[in-house]
C-alpha positions in Angstrom: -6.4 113.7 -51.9 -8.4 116.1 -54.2 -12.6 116.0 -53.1 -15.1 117.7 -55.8 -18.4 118.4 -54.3 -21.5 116.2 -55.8 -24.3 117.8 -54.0 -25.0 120.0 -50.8 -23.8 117.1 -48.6 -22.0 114.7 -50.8 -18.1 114.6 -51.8 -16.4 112.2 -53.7 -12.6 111.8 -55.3 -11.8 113.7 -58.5 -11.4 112.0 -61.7 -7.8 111.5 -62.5 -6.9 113.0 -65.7 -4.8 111.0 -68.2 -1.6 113.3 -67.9 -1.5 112.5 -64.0 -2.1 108.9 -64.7 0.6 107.9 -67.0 2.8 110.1 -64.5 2.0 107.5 -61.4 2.1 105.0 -63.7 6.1 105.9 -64.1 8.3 102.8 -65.9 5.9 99.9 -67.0 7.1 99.1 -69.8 8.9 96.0 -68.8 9.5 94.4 -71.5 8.7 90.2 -72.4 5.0 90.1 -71.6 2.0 92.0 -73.6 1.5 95.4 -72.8 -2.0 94.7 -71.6 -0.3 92.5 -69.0 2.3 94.9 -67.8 -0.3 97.9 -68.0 -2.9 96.0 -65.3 -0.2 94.6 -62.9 0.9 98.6 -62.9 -2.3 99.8 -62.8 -2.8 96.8 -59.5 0.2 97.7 -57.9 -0.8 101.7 -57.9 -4.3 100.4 -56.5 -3.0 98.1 -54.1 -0.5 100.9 -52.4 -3.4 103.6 -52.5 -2.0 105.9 -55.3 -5.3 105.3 -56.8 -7.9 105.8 -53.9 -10.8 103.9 -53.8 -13.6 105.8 -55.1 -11.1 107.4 -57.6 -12.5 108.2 -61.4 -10.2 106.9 -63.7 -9.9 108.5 -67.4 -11.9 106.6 -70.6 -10.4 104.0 -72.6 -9.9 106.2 -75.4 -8.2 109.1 -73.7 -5.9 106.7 -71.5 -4.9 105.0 -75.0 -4.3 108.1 -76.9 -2.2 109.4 -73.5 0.3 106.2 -73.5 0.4 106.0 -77.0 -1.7 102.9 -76.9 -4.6 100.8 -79.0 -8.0 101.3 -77.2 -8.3 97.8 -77.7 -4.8 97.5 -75.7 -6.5 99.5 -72.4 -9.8 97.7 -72.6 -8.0 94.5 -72.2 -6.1 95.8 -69.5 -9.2 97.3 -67.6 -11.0 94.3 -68.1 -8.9 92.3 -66.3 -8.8 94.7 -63.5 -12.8 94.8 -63.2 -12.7 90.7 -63.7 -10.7 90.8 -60.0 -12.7 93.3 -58.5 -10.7 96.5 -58.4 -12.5 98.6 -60.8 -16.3 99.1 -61.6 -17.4 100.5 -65.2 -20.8 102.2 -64.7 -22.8 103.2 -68.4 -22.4 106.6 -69.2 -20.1 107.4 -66.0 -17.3 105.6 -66.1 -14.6 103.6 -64.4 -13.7 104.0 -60.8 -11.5 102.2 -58.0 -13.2 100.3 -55.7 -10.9 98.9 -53.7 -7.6 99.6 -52.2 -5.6 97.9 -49.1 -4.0 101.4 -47.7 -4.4 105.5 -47.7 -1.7 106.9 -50.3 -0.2 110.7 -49.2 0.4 112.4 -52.5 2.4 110.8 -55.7 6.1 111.5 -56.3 5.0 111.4 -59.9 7.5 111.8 -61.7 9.8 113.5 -59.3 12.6 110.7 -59.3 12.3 108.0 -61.8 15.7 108.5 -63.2 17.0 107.8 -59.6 15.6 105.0 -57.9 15.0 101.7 -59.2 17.9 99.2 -61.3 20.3 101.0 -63.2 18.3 100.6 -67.5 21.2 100.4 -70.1 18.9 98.8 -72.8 17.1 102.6 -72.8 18.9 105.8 -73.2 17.5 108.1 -70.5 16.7 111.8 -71.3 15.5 112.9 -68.5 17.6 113.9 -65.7 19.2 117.5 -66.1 21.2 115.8 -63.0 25.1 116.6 -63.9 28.0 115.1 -63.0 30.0 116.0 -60.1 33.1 118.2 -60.5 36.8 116.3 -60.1 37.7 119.2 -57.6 35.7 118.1 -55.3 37.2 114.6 -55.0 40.5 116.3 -54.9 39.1 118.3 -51.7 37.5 115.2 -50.1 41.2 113.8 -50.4 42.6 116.9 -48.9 40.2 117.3 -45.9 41.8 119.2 -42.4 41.8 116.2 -40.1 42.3 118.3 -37.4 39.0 120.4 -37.9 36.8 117.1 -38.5 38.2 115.8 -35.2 37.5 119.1 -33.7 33.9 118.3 -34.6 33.9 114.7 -33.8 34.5 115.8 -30.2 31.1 117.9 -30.3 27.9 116.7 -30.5 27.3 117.4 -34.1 24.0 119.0 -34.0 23.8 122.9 -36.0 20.7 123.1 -37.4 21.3 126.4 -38.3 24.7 124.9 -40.2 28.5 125.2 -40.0 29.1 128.5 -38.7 32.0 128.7 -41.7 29.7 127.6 -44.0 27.0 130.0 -43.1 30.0 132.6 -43.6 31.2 131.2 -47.0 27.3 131.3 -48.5 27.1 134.9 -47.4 30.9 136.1 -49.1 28.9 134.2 -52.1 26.2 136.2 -52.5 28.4 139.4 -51.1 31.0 138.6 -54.5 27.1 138.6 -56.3 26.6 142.1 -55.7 24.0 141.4 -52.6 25.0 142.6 -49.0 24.5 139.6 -47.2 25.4 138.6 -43.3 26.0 135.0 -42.0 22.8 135.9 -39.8 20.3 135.5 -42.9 21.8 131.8 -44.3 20.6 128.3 -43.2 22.1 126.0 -44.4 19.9 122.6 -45.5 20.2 119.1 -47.1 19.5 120.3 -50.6 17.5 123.0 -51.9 14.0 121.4 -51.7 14.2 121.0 -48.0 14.8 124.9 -47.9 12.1 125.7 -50.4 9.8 123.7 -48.5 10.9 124.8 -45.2 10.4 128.5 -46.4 7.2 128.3 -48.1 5.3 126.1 -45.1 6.6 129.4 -43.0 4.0 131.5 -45.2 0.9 128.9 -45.9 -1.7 127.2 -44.5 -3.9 125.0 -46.4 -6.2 126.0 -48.4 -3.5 129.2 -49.2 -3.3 130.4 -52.8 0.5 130.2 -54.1 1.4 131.5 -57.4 4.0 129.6 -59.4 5.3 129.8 -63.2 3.7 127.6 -65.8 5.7 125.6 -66.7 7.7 124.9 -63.2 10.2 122.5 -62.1 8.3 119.5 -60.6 9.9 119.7 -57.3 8.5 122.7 -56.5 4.6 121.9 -57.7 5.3 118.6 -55.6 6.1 120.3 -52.3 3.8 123.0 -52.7 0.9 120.4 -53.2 2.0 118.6 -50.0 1.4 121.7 -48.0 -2.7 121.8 -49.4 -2.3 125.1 -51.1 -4.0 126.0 -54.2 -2.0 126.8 -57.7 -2.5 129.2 -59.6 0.0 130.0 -62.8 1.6 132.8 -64.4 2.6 132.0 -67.9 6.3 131.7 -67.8 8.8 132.2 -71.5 11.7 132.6 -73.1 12.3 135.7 -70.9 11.3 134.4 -67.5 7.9 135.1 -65.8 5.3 137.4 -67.7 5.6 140.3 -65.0 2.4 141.7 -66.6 0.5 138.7 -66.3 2.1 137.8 -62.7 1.1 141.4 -61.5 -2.5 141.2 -62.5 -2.6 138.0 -60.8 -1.2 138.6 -57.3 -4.0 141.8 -57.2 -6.9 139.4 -58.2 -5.8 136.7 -55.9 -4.0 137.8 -53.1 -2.0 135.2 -52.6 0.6 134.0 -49.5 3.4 133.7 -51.5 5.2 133.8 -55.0 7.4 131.0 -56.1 9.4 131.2 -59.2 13.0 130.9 -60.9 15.0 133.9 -61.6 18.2 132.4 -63.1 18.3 129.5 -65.6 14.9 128.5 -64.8 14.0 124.7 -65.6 12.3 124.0 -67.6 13.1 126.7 -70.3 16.3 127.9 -69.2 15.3 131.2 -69.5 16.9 134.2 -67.1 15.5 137.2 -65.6 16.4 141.0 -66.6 17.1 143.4 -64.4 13.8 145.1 -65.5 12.0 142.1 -64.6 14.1 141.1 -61.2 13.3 144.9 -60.2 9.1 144.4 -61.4 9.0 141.2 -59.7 10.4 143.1 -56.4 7.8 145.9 -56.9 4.8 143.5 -57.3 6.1 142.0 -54.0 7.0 145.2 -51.9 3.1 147.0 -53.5 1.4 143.8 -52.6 3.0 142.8 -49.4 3.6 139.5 -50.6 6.8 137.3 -50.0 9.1 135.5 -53.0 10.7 132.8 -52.5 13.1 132.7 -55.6 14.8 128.8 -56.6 17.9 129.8 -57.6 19.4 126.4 -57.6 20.2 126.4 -61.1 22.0 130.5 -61.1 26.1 129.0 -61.5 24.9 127.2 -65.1 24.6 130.2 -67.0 25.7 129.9 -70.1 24.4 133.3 -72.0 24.5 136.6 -71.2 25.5 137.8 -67.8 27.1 135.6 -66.1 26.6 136.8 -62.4 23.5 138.4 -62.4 22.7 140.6 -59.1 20.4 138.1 -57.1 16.9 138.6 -57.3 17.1 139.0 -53.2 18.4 142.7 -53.8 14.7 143.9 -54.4 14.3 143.4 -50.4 13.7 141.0 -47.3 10.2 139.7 -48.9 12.1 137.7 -51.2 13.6 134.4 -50.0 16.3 132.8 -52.4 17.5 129.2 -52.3 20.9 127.9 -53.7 22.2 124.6 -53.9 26.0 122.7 -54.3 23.6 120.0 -56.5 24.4 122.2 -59.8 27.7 123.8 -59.0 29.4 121.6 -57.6 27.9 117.7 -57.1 24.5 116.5 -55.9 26.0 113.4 -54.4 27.0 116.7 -51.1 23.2 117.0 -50.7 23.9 120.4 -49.5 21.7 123.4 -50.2 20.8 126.8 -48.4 18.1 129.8 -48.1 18.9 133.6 -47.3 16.6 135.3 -45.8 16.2 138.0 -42.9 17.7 136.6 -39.5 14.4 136.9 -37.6 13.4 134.4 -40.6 16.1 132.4 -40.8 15.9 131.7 -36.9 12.5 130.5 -37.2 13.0 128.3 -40.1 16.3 126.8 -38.1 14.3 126.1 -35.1 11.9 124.2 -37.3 14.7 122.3 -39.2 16.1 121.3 -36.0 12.8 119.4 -35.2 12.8 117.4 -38.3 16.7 116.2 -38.6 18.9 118.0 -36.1 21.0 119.8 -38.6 22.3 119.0 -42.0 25.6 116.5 -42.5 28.4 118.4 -40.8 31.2 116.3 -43.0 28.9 117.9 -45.7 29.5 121.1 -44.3 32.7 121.3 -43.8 33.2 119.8 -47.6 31.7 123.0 -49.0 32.9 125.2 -47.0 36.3 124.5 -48.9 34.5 124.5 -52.2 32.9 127.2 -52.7 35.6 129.7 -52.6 36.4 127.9 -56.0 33.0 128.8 -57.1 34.2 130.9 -60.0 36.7 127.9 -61.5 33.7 126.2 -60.7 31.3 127.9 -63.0 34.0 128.4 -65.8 34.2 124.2 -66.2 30.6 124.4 -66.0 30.4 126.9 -68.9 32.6 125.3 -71.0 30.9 121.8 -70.7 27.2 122.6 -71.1 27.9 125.3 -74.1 29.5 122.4 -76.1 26.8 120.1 -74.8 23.8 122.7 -75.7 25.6 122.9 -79.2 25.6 119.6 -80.4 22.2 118.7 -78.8 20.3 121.8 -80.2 22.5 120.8 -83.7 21.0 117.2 -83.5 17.5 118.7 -82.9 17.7 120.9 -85.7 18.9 117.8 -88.1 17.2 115.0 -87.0 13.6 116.7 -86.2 13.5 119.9 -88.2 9.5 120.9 -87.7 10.3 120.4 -83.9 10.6 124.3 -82.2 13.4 124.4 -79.2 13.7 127.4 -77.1 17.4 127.7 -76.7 17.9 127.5 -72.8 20.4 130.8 -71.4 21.8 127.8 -69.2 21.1 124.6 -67.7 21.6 121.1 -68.7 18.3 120.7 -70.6 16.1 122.1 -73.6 12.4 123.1 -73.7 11.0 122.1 -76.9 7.7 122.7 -78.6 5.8 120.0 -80.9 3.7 120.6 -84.1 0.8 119.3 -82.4 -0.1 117.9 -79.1 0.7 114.1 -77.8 3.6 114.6 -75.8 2.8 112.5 -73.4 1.7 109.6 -75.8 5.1 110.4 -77.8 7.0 109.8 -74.8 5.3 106.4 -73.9 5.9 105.5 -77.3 9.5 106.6 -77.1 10.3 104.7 -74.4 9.0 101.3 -75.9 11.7 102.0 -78.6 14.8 103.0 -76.0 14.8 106.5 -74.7 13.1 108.4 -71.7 11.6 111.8 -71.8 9.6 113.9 -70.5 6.7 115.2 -71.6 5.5 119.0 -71.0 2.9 118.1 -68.6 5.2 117.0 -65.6 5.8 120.6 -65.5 3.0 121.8 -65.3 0.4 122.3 -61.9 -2.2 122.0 -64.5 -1.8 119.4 -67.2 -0.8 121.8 -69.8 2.0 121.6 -72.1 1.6 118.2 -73.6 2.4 120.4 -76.8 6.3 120.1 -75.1 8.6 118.0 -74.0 12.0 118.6 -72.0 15.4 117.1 -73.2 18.5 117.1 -71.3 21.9 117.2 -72.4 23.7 116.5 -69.0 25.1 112.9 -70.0 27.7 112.0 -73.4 27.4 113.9 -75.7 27.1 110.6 -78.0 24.2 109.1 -75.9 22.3 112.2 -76.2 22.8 112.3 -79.8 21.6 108.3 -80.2 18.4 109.3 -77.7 17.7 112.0 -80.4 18.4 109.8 -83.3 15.7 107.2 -81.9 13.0 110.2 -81.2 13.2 111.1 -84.9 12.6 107.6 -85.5 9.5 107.6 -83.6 8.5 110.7 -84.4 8.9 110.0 -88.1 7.1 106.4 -87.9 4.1 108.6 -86.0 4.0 110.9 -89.0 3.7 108.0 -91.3 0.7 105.9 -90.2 -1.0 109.2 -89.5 -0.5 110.3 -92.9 0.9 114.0 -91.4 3.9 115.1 -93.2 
């Protein structure tokens, strides 16, 4: 919950800007009744769980309509059914705030899982997850797990928060094969790469800290960061990776507790770090004294260049990296890691161990078979995304030919730029015609980008082609009744 001071004794909830509403707001659009309708039971149901705090400024009619692509006559309506139950107050010349709520609300998930939870939508094509699908090899080694080692672990009690000791051995030969010295001492293993992100970065903050993070970011990492009450502040973040020039002025002027960024196909942009940058970014840290944690989650989808670039961890033990099975292998294992120094990693394990006794041993054991087959691994990964990249950046460069994509160096998705702002309103309006996206914004700490939007290619081939084929057709129906060409 975000407090602006109002006078030397007085505090009261920041507004809520229209970018962060329509993310809470999530899916809607329900379809059958009016969209006034469907936009106050929403707006109700947010109030009712406390995701809008009472005492909460909500945005102006004009700039909530513009936002989801609405008529201002279409929010007014819904507002005013809102302040006709008693759940919002309108004050002249102030605005519109909650006034009532039934319980407290921790932070928003925003955006964070929408293409996750919730009924399964087939009347919308859904652009986007980057989520990809699992790899057949590791059916095949679920099929052909040692039943004489599960047993062996049956017998125990099952707790390692640390992880499987074989694991922990497997993850280090990983990064060893990577060009990074790396001992079974410095791994910990965890259920997916936020837990270790998080796990690491609440080691180095308090709240109240400063972190610096890459505008834009993936939303995972802005979520959890926010949930430990530090302050953001960005470094502008491109087709190369992280302006180094930019991140360096920033860490002197701000002296921050810790670094958080994306080295290897960073998401959004795709974008991948060279060596001259990896070795400024370990400079600025070493100079500065400040640790790195580096989410590496996405480093075995490189489609460009390099293929096995040396991990950013080489510049020294202030820089934390965190890996994942999610992109290499399947996300269904929920299996992740972080390397760090032992004296680290003991601490963090210790910690773990409080909060879920140690990660899925079965897991474990799973991916300790697979990633010995990491390079097979990567080669089926290469050759589906590159195919995938080609004839989504080919239908992009058809279908909406004033739209600007950044062609991603790998990954699942692409980072385009607009003409003009209204991402977020093209996106609402989008989705009332069939396909999900996401709009610049949910990557960014700070409301910017709504110049961008984010498009995955993970799924068919031919649904990603129909999802662009409907965003022309929105996009080109906008142009119209504005009169734009």
């Amino acid at each position: 919950m975000v407090l602006e001071q109002t006078s030397a004794n007085s505090f009261r909830l920041a507004a809520v800007g229209p970018s962060r509403l329509v993310r809470l707001l999530g899916d809607w659009q329900s379809g059958g009744a009016a969209l006034h309708d469907q936009l106050a039971v929403r707006l109700t149901r947010l109030i009712d769980t406390g995701a809008l705090a009472s005492g909460a400024k909500l945005p102006s009619e004009r700039s909530l309509g513009l936002a989801l692509g609405l008529s201002r006559n279409t929010v007014s309506k819904a507002l005013d059914l809102l302040r006709g139950a008693g759940v919002l107050s309108s004050r002249r010349g102030d605005g519109t705030y909650v006034t009532y709520t039934r319980r407290a609300h921790s932070e928003s998930r925003d955006e964070r899982l929408r293409s996750f939870v919730g009924s399964p939508d087939n009347a919308r094509i859904d652009l986007r997850s980057a989520a990809l699908p699992g790899l057949s090899m590791v059916a095949d080694e679920i099929d052909l797990l040692d039943g004489s080692r599960t047993r062996e672990l049956v017998a125990s009690h099952g707790y390692l928060p640390s992880g499987l000791p074989e694991l922990r051995l497997r993850i280090a030969e990983y990064y060893e094969n990577l060009g990074l010295p790396t001992a079974p001492e410095q791994i910990l293993v965890t259920s997916g790469a936020q837990q270790g992100l998080r796990l690491a970065a609440a080691s180095f903050v308090a709240p109240g800290s400063t972190v610096v993070i890459e505008e834009p970011s993936f939303r995972g990492a802005i979520e959890s960061l926010r949930s430990l009450g530090v302050r953001l502040v960005g470094v502008a973040s491109g087709p190369d990776g992280i302006d180094t020039d930019e991140l360096a002025a920033v860490v002197a002027r701000t002296s921050p507790a810790l670094v958080v960024l994306q080295s290897t196909v960073h998401n959004p942009t795709g974008s991948v770090l060279d060596g001259f940058r990896r070795s400024r970014v370990a400079t600025i840290s070493a100079r500065h004294q400040v640790p790195v944690i580096d989410d590496a989650t996405l480093a075995d989808t490189v489609i460009d260049g390099e293929r096995r670039p040396i991990p950013l961890g080489a510049g020294g033990d202030s820089i934390i990296t965190v890996g994942s099975f999610s992109k290499s292998f399947w996300g269904g294992m929920r299996l992740g890691w972080l390397r760090a120094r032992p004296e680290l990693v003991a601490e963090l394990a210790a910690v773990k161990g409080g909060e879920d006794l140690g990660t899925s041993l079965l897991a474990q054991v799973l991916g300790s078979r697979l990633l010995p087959k990491i390079e097979r691994a990567r080669d089926e990964r290469l050759l589906t995304l590159t195919e995938s990249r080609r004839l989504a950046l080919d239908a992009v460069g058809e279908l909406l030919p004033d739209w600007s994509p950044q062609i991603p160096q790998g990954g699942a998705s692409i980072w385009v730029r607009l003409p003009r702002p209204g991402a977020t309103a093209f996106a609402q309006r989008a989705e009332r015609h069939g396909v999900r996206l996401l709009p610049g914004t949910t990557f960014s700490s700070a409301d910017r980008f709504d110049d961008h939007v984010r498009l995955s290619y993970a799924g068919p081939p031919d649904l990603t082609r129909r999802g662009v084929e409907l965003l022309a057709e929105v996009w080109n129906e906008a142009a119209t009744h504005s009169g734009r060409p």
